[in-house]
C-alpha positions in Angstrom: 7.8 -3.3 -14.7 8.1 -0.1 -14.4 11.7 1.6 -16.2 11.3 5.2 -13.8 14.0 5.6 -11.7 13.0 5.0 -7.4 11.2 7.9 -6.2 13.4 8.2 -3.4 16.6 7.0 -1.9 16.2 4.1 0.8 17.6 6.1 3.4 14.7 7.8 3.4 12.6 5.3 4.4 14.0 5.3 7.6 11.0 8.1 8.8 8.5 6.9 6.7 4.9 5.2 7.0 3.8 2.7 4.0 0.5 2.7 3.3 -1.1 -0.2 0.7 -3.7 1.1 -1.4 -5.8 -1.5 -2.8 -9.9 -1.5 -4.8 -11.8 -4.0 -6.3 -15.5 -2.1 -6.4 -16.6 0.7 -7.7 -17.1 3.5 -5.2 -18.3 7.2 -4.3 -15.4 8.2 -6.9 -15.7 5.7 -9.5 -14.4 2.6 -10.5 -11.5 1.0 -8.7 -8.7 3.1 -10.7 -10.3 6.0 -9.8 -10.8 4.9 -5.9 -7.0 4.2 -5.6 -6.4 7.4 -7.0 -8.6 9.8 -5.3 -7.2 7.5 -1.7 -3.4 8.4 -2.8 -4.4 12.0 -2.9 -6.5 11.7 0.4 -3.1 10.6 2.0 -1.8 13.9 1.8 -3.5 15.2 4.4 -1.8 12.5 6.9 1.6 13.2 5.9 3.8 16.6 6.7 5.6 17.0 3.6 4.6 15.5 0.2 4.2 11.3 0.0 5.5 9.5 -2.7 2.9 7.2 -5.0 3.8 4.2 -6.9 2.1 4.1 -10.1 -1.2 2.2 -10.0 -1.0 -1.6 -10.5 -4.0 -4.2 -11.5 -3.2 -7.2 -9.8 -5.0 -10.8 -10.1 -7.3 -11.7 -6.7 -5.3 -13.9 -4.4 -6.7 -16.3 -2.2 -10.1 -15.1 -2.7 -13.2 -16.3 -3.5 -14.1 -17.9 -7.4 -15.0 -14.6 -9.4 -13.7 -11.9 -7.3 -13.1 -9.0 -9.2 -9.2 -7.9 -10.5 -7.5 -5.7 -7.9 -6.4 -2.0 -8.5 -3.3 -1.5 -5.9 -0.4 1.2 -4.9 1.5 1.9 -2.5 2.6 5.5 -0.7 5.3 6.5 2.0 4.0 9.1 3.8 6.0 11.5 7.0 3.1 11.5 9.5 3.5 14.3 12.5 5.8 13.4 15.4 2.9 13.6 17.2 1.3 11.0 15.8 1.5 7.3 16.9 1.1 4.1 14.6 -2.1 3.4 16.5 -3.3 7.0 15.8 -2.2 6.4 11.9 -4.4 3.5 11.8 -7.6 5.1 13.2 -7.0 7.7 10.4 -6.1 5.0 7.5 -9.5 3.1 8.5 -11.7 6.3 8.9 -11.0 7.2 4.9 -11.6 3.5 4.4 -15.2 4.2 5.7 -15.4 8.0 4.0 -14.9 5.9 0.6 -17.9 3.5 1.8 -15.7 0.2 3.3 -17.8 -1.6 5.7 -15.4 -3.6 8.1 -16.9 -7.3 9.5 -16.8 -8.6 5.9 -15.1 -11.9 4.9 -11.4 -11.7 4.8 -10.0 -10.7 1.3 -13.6 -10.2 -0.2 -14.2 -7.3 -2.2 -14.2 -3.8 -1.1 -14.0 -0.6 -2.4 -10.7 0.7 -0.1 -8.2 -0.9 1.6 -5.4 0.9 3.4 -2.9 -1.0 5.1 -0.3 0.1 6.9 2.7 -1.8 6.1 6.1 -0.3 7.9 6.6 2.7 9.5 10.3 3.1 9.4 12.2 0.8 11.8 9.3 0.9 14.2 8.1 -2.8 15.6 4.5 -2.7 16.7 2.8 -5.9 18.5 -0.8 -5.4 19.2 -3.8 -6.3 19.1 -4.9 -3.8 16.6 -1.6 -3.7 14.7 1.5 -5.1 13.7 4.5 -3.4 12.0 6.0 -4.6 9.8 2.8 -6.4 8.4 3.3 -9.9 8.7 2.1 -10.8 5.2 4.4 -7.9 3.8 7.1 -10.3 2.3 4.1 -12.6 0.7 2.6 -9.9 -1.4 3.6 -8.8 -4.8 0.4 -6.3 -4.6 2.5 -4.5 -2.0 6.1 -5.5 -2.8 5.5 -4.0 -6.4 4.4 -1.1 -6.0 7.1 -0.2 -3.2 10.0 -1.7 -5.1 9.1 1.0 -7.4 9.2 3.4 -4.7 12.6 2.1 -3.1 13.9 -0.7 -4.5 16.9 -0.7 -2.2 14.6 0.2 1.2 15.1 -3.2 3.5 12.4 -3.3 6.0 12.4 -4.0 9.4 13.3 -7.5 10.6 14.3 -8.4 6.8 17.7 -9.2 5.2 16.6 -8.6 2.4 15.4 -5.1 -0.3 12.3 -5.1 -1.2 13.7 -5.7 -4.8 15.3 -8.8 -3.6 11.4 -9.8 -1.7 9.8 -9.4 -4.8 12.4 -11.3 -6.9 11.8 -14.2 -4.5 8.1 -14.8 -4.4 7.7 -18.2 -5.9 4.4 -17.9 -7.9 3.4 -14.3 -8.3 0.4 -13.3 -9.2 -0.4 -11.2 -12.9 0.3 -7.8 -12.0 1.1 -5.2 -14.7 1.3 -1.3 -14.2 -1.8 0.7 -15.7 -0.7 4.3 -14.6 2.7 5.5 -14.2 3.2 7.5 -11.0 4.5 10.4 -13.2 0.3 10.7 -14.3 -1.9 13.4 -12.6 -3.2 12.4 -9.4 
């Protein structure tokens, strides 16, 4: 894992969005490393002072078909403008997905060459039918809980007792996941 220090103390958290970058195909940019990348610096734009990045991870498929390619994933808290609503967040997150050539409609957790998911925003609880915050897999996934730990280890989320530290320590059967660039690298 990685030994930097948490980007940022859990408190705060309290204002901001997570986002879950993940890539398994090469794309307009490149291969998956360099798709995660190039979305973590695309999230800039969204966010009113400068979001934090996780280093990039590669992560084993889960729960996906035989032969599915290895995962690049990341996470990022971002300040989004007052003005903006979760909903509104979304509808951006999913037009970059299609700007980096996702096509929605595909089988669940098949390949693709961007996935942004918005995770938490804050202590915001969201029920629709086009989102939910927290996400409800959020405690299931050390793609996610990884790279966020690294973030803020000591950040609990919404409707959780427990740090994300604590989440990830608790997953039974994690998947491989090792750190292939630091956060500290060039975006």
């Amino acid at each position: 894992m990685n030994t930097q220090p948490p980007a940022t103390d859990s408190r705060e958290f309290t204002d901001a969005a997570i986002v879950a970058v993940g890539s398994n195909l090469p794309g307009r940019f490149g291969p998956p490393r360099r798709m995660a990348r190039q979305a973590l610096a695309e999230l800039r734009r969204l966010s009113v002072r400068q979001p934090l990045c996780s280093s990039l991870y590669r992560t084993s498929p889960r729960d996906c078909a035989p032969g599915t390619p290895e995962f690049v994933n990341a996470a990022a808290a971002l300040w989004p403008s007052p003005e903006l609503t979760p909903e509104a967040l979304l509808g951006e997150l999913l037009k970059i997905e299609v700007e980096f050539g996702r096509r929605r409609g595909e089988a669940r957790n098949a390949p693709r060459t961007l996935d942004l998911d918005l995770i938490a925003w804050g202590e915001r609880i969201v029920r629709s039918a086009d989102l939910q915050l927290p996400h409800p897999r959020l405690t299931e996934r050390e793609f996610v809980l990884a790279p966020l730990a690294e973030l803020a280890p000591d950040w609990i989320p919404p409707r959780q007792s427990r740090s994300v530290a604590n989440l990830l320590e608790a997953l039974p059967d994690a998947a491989e996941i090792e750190i292939i660039q630091d956060r500290g690298s060039p975006i």
